[in-house]
C-alpha positions as CSV (number, residue, x, y, z in Angstrom):
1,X,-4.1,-20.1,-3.4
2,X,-5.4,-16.7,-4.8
3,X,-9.1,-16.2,-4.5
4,X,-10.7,-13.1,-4.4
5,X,-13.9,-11.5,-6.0
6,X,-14.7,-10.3,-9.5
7,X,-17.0,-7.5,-9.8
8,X,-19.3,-5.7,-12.4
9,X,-18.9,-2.1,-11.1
10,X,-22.1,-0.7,-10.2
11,X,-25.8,-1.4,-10.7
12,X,-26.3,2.1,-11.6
13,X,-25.5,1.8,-15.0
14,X,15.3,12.7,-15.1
15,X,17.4,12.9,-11.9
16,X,16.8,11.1,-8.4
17,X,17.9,11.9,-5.3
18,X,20.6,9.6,-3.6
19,X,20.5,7.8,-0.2
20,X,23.5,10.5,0.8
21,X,21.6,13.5,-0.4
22,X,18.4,12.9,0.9
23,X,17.0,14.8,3.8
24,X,15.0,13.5,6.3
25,X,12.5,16.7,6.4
26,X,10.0,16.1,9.7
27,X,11.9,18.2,11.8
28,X,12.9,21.5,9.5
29,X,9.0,21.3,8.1
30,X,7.4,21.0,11.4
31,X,9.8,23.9,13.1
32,X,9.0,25.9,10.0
33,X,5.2,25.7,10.7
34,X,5.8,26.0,14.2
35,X,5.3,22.4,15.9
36,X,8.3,21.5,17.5
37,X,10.6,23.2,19.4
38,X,14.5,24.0,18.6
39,X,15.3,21.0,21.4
40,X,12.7,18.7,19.1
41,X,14.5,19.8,16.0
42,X,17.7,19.3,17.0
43,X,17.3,15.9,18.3
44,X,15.3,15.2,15.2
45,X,18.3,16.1,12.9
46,X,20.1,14.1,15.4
47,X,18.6,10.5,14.3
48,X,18.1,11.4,11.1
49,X,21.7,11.5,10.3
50,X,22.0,8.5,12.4
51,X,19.5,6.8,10.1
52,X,21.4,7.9,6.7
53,X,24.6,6.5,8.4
54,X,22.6,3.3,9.4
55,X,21.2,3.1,5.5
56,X,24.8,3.7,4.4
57,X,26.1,0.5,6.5
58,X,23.5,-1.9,5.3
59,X,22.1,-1.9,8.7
60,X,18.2,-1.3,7.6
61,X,16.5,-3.1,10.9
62,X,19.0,-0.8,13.2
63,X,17.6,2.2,10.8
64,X,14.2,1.1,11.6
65,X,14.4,1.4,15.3
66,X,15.8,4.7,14.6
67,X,13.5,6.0,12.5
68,X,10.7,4.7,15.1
69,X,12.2,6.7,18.0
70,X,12.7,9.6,15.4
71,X,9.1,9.4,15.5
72,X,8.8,9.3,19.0
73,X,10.7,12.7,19.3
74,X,8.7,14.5,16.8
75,X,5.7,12.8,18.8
76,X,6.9,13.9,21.8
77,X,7.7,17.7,21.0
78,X,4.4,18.2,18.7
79,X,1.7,17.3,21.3
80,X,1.3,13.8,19.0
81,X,1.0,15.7,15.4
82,X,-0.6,13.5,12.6
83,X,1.7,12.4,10.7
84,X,-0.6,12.3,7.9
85,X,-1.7,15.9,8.2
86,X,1.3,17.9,9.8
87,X,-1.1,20.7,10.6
88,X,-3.4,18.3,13.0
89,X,-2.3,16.7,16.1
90,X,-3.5,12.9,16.1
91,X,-5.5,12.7,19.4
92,X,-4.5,9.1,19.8
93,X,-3.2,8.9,22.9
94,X,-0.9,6.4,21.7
95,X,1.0,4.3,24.6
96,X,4.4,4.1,24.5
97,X,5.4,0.3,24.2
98,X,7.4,-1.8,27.2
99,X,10.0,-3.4,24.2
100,X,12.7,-1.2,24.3
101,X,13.9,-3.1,21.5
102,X,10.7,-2.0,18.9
103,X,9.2,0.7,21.2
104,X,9.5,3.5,18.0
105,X,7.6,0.7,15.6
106,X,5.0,-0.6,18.1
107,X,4.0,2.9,18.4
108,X,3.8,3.7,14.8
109,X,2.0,-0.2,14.2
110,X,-0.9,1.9,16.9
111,X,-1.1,5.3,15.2
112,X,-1.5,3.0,11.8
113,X,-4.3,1.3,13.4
114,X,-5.9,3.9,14.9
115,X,-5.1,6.6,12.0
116,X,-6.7,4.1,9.1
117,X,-9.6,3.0,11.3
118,X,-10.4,6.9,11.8
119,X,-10.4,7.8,8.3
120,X,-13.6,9.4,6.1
121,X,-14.3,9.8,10.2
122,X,-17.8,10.8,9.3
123,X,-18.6,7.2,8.1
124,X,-21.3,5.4,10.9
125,X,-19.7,2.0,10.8
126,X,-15.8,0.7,11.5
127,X,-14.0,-0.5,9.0
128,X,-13.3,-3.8,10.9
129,X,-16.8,-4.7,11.8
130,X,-17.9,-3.6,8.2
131,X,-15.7,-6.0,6.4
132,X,-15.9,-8.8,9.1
133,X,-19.5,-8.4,8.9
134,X,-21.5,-7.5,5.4
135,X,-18.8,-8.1,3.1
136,X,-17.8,-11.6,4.1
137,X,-21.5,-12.7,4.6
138,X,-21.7,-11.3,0.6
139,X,-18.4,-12.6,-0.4
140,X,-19.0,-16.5,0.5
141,X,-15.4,-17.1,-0.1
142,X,-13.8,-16.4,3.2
143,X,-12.7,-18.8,5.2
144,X,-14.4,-19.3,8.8
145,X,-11.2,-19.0,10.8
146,X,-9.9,-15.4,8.8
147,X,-10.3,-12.4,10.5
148,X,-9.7,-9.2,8.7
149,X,-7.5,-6.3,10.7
150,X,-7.0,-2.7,9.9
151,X,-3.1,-3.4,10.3
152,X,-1.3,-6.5,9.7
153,X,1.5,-6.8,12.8
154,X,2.4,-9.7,11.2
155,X,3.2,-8.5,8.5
156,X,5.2,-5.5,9.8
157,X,7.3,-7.3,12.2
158,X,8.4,-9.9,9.3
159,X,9.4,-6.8,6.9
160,X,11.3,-5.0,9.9
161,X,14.3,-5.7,7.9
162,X,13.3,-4.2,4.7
163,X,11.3,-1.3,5.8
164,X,14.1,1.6,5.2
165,X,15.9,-0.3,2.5
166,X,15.8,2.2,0.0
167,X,14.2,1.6,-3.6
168,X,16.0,4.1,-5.8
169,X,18.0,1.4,-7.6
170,X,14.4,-0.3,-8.7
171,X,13.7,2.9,-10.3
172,X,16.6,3.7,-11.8
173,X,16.0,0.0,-13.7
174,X,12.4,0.6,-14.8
175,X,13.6,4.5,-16.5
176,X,16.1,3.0,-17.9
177,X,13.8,0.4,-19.7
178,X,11.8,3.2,-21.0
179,X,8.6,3.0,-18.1
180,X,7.9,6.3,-16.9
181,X,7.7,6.8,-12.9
182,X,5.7,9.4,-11.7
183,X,5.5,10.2,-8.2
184,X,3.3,12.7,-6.2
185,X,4.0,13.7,-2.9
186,X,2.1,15.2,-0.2
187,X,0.5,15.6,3.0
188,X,-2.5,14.4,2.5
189,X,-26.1,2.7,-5.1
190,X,-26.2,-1.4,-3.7
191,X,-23.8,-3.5,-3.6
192,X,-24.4,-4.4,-7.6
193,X,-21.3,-6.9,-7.3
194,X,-21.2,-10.2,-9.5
195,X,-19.4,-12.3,-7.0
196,X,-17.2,-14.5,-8.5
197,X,-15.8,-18.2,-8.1
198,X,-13.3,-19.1,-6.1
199,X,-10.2,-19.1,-7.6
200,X,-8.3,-22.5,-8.5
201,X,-4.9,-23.4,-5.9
202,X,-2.1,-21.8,-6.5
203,X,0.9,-21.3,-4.0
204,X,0.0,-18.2,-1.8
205,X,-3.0,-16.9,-0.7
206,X,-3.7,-13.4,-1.7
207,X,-7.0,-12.1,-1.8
208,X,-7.9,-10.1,-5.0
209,X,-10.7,-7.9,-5.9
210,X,-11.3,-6.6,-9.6
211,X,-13.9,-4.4,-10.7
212,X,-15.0,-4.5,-14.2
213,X,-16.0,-1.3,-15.1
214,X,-19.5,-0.4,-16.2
215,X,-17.8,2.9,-17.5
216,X,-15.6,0.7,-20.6
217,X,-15.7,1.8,-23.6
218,X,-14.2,-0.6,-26.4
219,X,-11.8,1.3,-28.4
220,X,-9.2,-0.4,-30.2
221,X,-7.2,2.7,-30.3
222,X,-7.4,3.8,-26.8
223,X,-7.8,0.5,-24.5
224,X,-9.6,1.0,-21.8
225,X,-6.9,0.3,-18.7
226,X,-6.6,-1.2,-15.6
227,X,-5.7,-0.2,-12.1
228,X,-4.1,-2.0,-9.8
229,X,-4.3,-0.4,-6.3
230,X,-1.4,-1.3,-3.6
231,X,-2.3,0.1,0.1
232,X,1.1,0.6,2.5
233,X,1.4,0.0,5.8
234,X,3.3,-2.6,5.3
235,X,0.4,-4.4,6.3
236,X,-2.5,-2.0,5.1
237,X,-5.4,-3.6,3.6
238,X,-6.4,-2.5,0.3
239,X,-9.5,-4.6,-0.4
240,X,-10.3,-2.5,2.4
241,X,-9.2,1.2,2.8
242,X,-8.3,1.7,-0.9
243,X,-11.9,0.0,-2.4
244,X,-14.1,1.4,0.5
245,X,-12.7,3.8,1.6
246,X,-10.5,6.0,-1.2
247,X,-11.0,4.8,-4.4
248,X,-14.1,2.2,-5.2
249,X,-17.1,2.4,-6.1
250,X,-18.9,1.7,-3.3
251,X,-18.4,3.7,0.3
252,X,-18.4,1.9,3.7
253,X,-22.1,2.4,3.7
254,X,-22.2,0.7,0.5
255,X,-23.5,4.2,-1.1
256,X,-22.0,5.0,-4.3
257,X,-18.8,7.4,-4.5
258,X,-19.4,9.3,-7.1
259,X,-15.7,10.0,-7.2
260,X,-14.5,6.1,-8.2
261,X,-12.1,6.0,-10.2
262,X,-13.6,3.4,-11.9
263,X,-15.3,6.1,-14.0
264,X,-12.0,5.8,-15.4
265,X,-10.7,2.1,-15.4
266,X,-10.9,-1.4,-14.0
267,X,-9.9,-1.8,-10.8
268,X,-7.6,-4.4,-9.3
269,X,-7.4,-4.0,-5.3
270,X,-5.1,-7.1,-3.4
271,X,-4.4,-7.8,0.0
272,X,-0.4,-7.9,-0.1
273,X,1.3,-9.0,1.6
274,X,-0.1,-12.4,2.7
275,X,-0.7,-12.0,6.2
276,X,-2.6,-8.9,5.0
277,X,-6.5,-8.0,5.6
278,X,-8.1,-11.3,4.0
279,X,-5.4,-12.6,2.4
280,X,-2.8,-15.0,5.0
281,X,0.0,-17.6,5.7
282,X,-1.1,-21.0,7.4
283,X,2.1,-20.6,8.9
284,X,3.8,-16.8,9.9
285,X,6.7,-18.0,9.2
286,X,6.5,-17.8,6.0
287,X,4.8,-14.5,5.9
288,X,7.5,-12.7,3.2
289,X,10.2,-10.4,4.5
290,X,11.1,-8.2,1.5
291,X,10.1,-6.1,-0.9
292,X,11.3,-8.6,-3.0
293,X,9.2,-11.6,-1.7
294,X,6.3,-9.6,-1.8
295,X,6.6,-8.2,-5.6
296,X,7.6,-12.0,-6.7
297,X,4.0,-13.1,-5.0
298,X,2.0,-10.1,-6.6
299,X,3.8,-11.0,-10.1
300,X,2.4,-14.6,-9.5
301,X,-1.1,-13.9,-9.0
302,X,-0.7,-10.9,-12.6
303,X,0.6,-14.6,-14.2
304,X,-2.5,-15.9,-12.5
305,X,-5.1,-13.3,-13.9
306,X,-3.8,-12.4,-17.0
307,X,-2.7,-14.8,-19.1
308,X,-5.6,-17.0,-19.5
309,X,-7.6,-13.8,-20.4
310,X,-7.4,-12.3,-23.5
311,X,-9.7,-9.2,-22.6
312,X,-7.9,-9.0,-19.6
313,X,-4.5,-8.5,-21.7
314,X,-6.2,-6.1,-24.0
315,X,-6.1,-3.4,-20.8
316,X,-2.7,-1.5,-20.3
317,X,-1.7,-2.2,-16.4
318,X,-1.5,0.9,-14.1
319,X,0.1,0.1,-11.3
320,X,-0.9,3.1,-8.3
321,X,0.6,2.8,-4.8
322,X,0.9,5.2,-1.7
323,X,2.8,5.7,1.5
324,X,4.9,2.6,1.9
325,X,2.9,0.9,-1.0
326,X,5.6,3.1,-3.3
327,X,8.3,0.4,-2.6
328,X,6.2,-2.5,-3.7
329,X,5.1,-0.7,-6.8
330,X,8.8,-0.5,-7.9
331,X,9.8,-3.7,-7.1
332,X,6.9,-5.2,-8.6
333,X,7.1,-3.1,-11.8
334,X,10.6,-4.7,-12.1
335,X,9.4,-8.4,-11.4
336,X,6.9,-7.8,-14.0
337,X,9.0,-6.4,-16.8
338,X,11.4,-9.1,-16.1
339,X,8.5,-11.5,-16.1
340,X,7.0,-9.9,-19.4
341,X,10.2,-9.8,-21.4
342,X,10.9,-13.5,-20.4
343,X,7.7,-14.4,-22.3
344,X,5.7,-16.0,-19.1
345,X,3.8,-12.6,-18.4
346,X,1.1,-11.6,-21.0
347,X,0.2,-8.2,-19.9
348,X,1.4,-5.1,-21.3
349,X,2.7,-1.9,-18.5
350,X,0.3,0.8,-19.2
351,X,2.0,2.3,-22.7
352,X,5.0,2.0,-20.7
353,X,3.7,4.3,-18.1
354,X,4.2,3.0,-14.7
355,X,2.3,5.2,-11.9
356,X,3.0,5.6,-7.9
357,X,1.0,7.9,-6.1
358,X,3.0,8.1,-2.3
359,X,1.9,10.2,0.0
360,X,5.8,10.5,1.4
361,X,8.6,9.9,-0.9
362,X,10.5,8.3,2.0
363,X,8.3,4.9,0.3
364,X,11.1,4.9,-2.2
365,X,13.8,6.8,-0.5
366,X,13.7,6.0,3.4
């Protein structure tokens, strides 16, 4: 089932870098800037070749334990820095995990909790309670026994095997179809919502949100696009932090962002994977395990939007990703294309522009 909420806008009116050549950067940076020590460096490089012989063998779930105790040194020689702002220290307090098995990616599953529940830290009300609370009661569509989270364990535990498998091959497939990958990589009113139906059952359930823009302008030589916005985690919600809390229209005290990017297109927000914010498996078994999985759901519910509406098919597809996100981008841009070129996809790839905004590159290169 996909079911998710349709919305008006606002009431107010040519060479990649290879697994082998790749280096893993935390420790040089951080020394470089002064945050860890030469001891923290050197163990740093340490795993990290460790983790580029692991990714050379195949063995992605040993590299992911790697990479999480990678984390744990830089953690431990940088007084906790923020991994999303090298020049802050994160404050968490994060716990180091019993499992000695997962202990690295239990305490990367807390700093993603507490980092996304912390950020626009000026807001006055938590993300959880916000979306649990007003946007449920306004939705009408959730179901009783669905509680949204700021990250989806679930979800990360069932992708532990695909977390570091690199993407680069996906890329390589969608330049040489002719779509254009750009990546950028760094450190870091009322509701006015028509609420739509609930959407007819179809075989997962992902929860969507699209925003029709009341920015569109109908110009047959410049169609007005759509964006659709994946959050990373794996496991990050982005009904949640990418509509209210980066890119919507609407902040978490439902006050306008004058910012949106909606000034500029539709926007298309999903929960993905299932098991993800409001979006979830009856079962976690069958929460996905790949990349793969996930981009083959994601091309369903595009199958489930699009080709039944012809204004809908009129908008070039954007599709805009960050931090982990970047490696279901590309591997949904290639289930798409595939999808598009068999005939049983009506959309068209933004003028054969594909976007990914990351925040680390690692999405696609781990």
């Amino acid at each position: 089932m996909f079911y998710g909420v349709l919305g008006t806008g606002v009431a107010l009116g040519d060479s990649w870098i290879s697994p082998e050549d790749f280096v893993f950067s935390w420790g040089p940076l951080l020394k470089d800037v002064s945050r860890i020590d030469n001891n923290g460096l050197n163990q740093s490089n340490s795993l990290a070749l460790k983790i580029q012989q692991q990714l050379a063998e195949g063995k992605y779930e040993d590299a992911t334990q790697t990479w999480g105790d990678l984390e744990d040194v830089i953690l431990d020689h940088s007084n906790d820095v923020d991994f999303y702002n090298f020049m802050l220290d994160a404050g968490n307090g994060v716990a180091t995990s019993t499992t000695k098995t997962l202990k690295g990616v239990e305490k990367y599953l807390t700093y993603l909790s507490i980092k996304f529940s912390s950020t626009n830290g000026a807001s006055a009300v938590d993300l959880d309670s916000f979306m649990n609370g007003p946007i449920r009661e306004k939705l009408q569509i959730i179901p009783q026994n669905l509680t949204w989270g700021e990250q989806s364990d679930i979800v990360f535990y069932a992708m532990v095997g695909d977390f570091m498998k690199p993407r680069i091959k996906e890329v390589d497939e969608l330049l040489t179809k002719g779509v254009n990958v750009t990546i950028y990589n760094g450190q870091e009113q009322k509701m006015g919502l028509k609420i739509g139906d609930m959407s007819k059952f179809v075989p997962a359930h992902l929860f969507w949100w699209h925003y029709r823009s009341p920015y569109r302008v109908e110009d047959p030589s410049n169609p007005w696009p759509i964006i659709l916005w994946l959050q990373g985690g794996p496991g990050a919600s982005g009904v949640g932090f990418g509509n209210f809390l980066e890119i919507g229209p609407l902040d978490i005290n439902l006050e306008p962002r004058n910012s949106t990017w909606l000034k500029k297109a539709d926007l298309l927000f999903v929960d993905s994977p299932v098991g993800t914010g409001f979006s979830y498996v009856e079962d976690e078994k069958l929460a996905v395990k790949t990349d793969d999985e996930s981009a083959t759901d994601l091309t369903t519910l595009l199958k489930f939007l699009f080709n039944n509406d012809e204004s809908l098919q009129k908008s070039p597809l954007y599709i805009f990703a960050e931090s982990y996100g970047g490696k279901f981008a590309v591997t949904l841009g290639v289930s798409a294309l595939k999808a598009i070129e068999a005939g049983e996809l009506k959309l068209q790839l933004g003028g054969n522009n594909f976007f990914l905004l990351s925040r680390y590159s690692y999405a696609l290169f781990h």
